[in-house]
N, C-alpha and C positions, 0 to 999 in steps of 0.2 A: 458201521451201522448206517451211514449216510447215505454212502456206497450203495448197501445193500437196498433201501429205498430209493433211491433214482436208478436201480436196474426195473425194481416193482414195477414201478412207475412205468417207465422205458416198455416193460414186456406189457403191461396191460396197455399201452398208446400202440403196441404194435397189436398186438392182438387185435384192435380195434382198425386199424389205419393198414396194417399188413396184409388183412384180408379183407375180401368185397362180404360185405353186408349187406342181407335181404329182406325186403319188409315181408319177404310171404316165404312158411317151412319149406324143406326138400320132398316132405314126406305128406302122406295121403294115409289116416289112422291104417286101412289095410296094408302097408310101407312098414309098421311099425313092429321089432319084434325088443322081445327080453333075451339075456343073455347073463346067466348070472356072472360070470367070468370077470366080467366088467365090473363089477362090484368092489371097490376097496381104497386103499389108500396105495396111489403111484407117485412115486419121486423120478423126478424129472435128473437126467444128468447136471444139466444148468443147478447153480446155487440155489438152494433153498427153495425149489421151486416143486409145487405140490399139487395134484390133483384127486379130491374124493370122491368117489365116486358112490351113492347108497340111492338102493330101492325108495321111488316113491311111489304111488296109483298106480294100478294097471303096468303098463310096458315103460312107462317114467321114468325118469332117472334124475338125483339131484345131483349136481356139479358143484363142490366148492373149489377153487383157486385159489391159492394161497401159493404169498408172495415172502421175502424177507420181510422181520420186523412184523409178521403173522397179519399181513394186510388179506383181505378178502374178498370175493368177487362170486354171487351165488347165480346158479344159474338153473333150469329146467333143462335135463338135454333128452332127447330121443332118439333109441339106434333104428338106424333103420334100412331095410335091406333093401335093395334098388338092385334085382336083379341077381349074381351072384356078388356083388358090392356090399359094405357095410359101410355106412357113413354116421356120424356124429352132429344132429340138429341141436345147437344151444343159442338158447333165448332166457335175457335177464330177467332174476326173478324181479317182484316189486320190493322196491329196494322202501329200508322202515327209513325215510329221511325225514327232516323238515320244513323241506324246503314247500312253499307255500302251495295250494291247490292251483293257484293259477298257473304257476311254472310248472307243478306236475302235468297238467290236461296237456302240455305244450311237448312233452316227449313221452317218443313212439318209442318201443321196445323192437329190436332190429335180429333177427338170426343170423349166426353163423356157421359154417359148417363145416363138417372135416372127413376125411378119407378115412379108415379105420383098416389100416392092411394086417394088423396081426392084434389079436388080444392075450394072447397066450404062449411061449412063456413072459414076452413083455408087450404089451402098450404099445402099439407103434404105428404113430399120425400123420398126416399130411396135410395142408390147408393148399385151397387152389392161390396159386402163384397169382399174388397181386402185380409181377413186373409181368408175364404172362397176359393175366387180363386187359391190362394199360395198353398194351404192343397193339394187342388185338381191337381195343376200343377204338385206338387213336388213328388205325390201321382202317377202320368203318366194317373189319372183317367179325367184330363179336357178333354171335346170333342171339342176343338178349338184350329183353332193354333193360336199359341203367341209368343210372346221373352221375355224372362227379360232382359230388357234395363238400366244399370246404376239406379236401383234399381226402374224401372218402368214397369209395366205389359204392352205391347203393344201388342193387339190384332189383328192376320192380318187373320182372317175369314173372310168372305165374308158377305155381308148383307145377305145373304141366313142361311146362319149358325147361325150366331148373332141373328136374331130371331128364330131359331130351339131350339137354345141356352137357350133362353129368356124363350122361351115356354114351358119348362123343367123345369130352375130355378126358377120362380115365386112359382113352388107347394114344392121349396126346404125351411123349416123353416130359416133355415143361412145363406142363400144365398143372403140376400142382411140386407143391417146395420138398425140399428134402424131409424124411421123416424125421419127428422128433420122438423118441424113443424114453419109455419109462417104464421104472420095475416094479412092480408089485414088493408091500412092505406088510410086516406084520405087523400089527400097533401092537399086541400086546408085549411081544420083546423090542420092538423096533429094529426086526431083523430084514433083509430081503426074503420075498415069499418064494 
């Protein structure tokens, strides 16, 4: 069980740390479509690893993550089509903590985003390659601005660029990681859908 908590752990530092994070979406509401397909509970190959995905507002979407040891991570995500592209914009929701108002005013809520190459018959992701982007930054060859932040890519282009960006990278081979690949499940048997 300890195991299965410092993988949690591990996958959500990577989540965070493996891919570049942006303070501004991919998408432009007119970007933005529904899909019901997307809709449901996907199990990740990896251990105990779980994405739900349910309708909220308009074209919205809410995102839980769930980890071993039924750790959580809730998110807003957005599909959204960029062309003949489908991409995944998630951004954390407000999380219910306690920690005091002063430390809340002090953090920004950051997007991330992901490639969407198949929804149907499985789930199938891709995040742009944080060793990719590094090459490229270090390289003075990225075409976006950024910071490296306490060993975080932070993106601050503008939604304008971040698709100029996008539009570019997709025909790059390395530019985004292998897919992670997830199967739609049915809750009420807990069978594969």
């Amino acid at each position: 069980m300890k195991k299965l908590t410092i993988y949690f752990i591990a996958f959500i530092s990577c989540l965070l740390t493996c891919v570049p994070v942006s303070l501004f979406p991919i998408f432009n509401d007119d970007d933005l479509v529904f899909k019901p397909a997307l809709i449901g509970v996907w199990k990740s190959d990896l251990p105990d690893l779980e994405y739900n995905i349910r309708k909220s507002e308009g074209t919205r979407y809410v995102l839980t993550i769930t980890g071993p040891v039924a750790e959580q991570a809730l998110f807003n995500a957005y599909l959204v089509k960029l062309d003949t592209v489908l991409l995944l914009d998630i951004l954390p929701i407000q999380l219910d903590t306690q920690i005091s108002q002063y430390h809340f005013f002090h953090y920004i809520p950051v997007h991330s985003f992901y490639l969407i190459r198949q929804i149907h018959p499985r789930l199938v992701i891709s995040s742009l390659s944080i060793e990719w982007m590094e090459r490229q930054f270090e390289a003075g060859t990225l075409p976006l601005d950024c910071k490296m932040m306490r060993g975080y890519m932070v993106l601050t282009a503008s939604t304008v660029e971040l698709q100029s960006f996008i539009r570019k990278a997709i025909k790059i081979p390395d530019a985004f990681t292998a897919p992670a690949i997830f199967r739609k499940v049915n809750i009420k048997n807990n069978i594969p859908g």
